[in-house]
N, C-alpha and C positions, 0 to 999 in steps of 0.2 A: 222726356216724355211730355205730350201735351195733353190735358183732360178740358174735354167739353163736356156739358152738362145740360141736360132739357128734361122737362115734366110732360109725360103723355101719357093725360088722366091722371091714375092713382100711381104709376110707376114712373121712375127718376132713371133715367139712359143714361149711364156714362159713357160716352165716346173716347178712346183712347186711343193715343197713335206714339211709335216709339218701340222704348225697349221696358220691359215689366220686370226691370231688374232690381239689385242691392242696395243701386243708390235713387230708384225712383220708386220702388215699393212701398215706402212711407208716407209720402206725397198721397199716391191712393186711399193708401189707409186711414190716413189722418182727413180726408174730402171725405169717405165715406162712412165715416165715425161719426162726422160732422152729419151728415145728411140724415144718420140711424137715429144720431139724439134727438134730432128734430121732428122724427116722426115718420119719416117715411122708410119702409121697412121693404117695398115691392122696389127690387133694384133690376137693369140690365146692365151688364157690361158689353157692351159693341165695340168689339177687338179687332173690327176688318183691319187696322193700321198698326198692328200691335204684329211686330217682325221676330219679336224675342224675349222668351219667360225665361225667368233664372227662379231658382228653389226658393229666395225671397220675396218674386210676384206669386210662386204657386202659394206660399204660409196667406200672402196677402187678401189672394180670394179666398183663402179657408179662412179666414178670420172675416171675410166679408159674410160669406155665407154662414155662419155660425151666429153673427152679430144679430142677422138679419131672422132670422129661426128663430134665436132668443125673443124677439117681439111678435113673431106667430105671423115672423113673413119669410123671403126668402129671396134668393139671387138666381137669375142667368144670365148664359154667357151667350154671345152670337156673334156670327163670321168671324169664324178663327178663319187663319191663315192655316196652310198645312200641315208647316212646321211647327207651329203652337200647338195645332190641334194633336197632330202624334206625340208633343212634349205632356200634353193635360192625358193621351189615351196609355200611353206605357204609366200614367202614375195612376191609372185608375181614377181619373175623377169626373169620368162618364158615371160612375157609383153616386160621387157626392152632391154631383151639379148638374141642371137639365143645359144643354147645349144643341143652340139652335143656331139653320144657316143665317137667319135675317133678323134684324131687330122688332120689324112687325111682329112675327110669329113668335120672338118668344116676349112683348108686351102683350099681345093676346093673349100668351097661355095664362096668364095671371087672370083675365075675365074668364075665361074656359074653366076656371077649378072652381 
């Protein structure tokens, strides 16, 4: 898995391309652990290249988005793939996470609230 990283405005885009699996789950989590302590709390995940979640990428974003809550901010997800996208909708995490098709729309939704 490759992770890119850019600041637009107050939110931190992670670009991610690959598989969001057992053995690359930690990599995320530990880059976005790193980015929570430092302060910045308004995350996106930009998944257009993101082919494959396993039940250790799904803990990963719920550990993102919990992190991120915890400092009175929050995460979204954009352009999932289809298959990603029905792996996050049979677990329910249309409930926990807002998921948008493009990364503009959902670093806007963070000025919108």
């Amino acid at each position: 898995m490759h992770i890119k990283e850019n600041k637009v405005g107050t939110v931190h885009v992670i670009s991610l391309s690959g598989r969001l699996d057992a053995q690359n789950a930690p990599l995320l989590d530990n880059r976005t652990s790193t980015t929570i302590s430092e302060g910045t709390t308004h995350i996106v995940l930009d998944m257009e290249k993101v082919d494959y979640i396993s039940s250790s990428g799904l803990r990963a974003i719920v550990s993102i988005v919990k992190s991120c809550r915890e400092k009175k901010g929050d995460c979204r997800i954009a352009n999932l793939q289809p298959a990603v996208y029905n792996i996050l909708e049979l677990g329910g995490f249309e409930n926990i996470i807002q998921i948008f098709e493009s990364t503009e729309t959902a670093v806007s939704s963070f000025r919108d609230r």
